[in-house]
N, C-alpha and C positions, 0 to 999 in steps of 0.2 A: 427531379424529385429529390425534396432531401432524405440525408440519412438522418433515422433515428434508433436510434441506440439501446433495443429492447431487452438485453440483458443488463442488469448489475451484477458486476463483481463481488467478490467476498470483502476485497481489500478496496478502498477509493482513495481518492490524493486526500492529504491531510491526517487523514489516521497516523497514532504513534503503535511501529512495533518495537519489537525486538528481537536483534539479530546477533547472535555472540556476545551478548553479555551488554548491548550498546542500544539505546534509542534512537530510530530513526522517523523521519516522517515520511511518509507514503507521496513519492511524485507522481506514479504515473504507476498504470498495468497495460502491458503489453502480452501479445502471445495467447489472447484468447483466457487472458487471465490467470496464467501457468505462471509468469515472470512476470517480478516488481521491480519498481526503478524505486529508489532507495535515497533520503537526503539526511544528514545531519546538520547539525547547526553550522559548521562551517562551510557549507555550500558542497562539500563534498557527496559525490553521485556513487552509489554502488548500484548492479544489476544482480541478481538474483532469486530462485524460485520459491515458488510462493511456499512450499513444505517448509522453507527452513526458517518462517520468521513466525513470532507469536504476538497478538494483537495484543495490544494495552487498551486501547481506547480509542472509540471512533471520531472522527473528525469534527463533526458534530457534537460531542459531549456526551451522548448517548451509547453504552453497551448493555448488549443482551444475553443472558446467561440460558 
């Protein structure tokens, strides 16, 4: 049987946040959605929980206020 994935997260891959002052893009949510994996332009990877970053814009072009 496959899995399908009935919850979405707050945060999806492609989104840009913002973490200390720096843009990142959204690679991955792990941990039931508590913890983001985190990319900048140089390919560099942070982990991190989801409290500490703020959304800019969703991966798709669309934000909702």
């Amino acid at each position: 049987k496959p899995s399908i994935r009935k919850k979405r997260y707050s945060l999806q891959p492609n989104d840009l946040v913002k973490f200390k002052d720096f843009i990142y893009r959204v690679k991955g949510v792990h941990s039931y959605g508590k913890q983001v994996k985190l990319e900048d332009d140089s390919k560099n990877v942070v982990n991190t929980n989801i409290s500490h970053v703020e959304l800019i814009c969703y991966g798709k072009g669309l934000k909702f206020t």
